[in-house]
N, C-alpha and C positions, 0 to 999 in steps of 0.2 A: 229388621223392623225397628223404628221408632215412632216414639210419641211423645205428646206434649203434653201437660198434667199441670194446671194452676191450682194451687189453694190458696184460698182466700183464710183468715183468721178462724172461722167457722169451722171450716172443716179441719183446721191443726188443734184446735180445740176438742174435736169430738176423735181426731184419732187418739190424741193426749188419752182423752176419757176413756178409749178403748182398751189400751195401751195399761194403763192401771186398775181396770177390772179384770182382765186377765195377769198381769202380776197378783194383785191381791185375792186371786182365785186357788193361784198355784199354793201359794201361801195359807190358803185355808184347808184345800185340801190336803195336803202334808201335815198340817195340824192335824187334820181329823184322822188319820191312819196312823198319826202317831198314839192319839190315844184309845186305839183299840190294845189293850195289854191281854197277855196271859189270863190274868183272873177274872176281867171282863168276858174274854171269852168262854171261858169255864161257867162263869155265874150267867151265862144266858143258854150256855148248854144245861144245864140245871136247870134254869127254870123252865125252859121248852122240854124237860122231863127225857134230853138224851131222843128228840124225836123233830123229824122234818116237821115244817112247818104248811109247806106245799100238798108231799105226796104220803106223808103219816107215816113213812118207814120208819123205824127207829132202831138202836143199838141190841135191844132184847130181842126180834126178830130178824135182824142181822147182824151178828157180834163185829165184821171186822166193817160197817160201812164207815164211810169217812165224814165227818159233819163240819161243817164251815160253818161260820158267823155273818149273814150279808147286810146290808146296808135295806132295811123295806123302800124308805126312799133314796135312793143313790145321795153319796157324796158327788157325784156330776152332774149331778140336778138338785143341790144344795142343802141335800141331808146331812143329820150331823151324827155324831158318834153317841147316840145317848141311849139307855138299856128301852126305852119306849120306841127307837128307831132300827134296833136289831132284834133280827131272828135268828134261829138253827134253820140251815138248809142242808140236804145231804149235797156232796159236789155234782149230784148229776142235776138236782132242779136249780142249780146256784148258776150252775153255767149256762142254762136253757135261760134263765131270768138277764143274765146280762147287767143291762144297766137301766133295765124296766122299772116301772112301779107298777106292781101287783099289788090289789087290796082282797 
């Protein structure tokens, strides 16, 4: 199979423009999961008091569950890493969330 495919100025233009909102995405996003640290995640387990955000389980009713830090609004849908945009999720309602937005 072949084909033929003109671009006119317009359209080099608007792949251009594609082209550097997905660089400059890759680019933010790696920013952003760069500054999730250690103590960041610590001080929002703390403030969520060591307890899911979702399903309410938490550490003193299950000693060994496991708790993650997620994004409420994803970093792939332009959330940023700021203590107002993270929760405590245990890994089972983090992984059922994906790359949703729950409110």
């Amino acid at each position: 199979r072949s084909f033929t495919f003109s671009m006119d100025e317009a359209h080099i233009s608007q792949l251009i423009a594609a082209l550097e909102n997905k660089l400059t995405y890759k680019e933010f996003a790696k920013e952003q999961r760069r500054l999730m640290t250690k103590k960041l995640r610590e001080s929002i387990k703390i403030r969520d008091n060591y307890t899911c955000c979702n399903c309410h389980n938490s550490i003193q009713k299950e000693p060994n569950l496991l708790l993650e830090i997620d994004h409420i609004i994803p970093i792939s849908k332009g959330g940023c890493t700021t203590e107002d945009n993270l929760q405590t999720l245990c890994w089972k309602c983090n992984r059922s969330k994906s790359d949703k937005i729950i409110y």
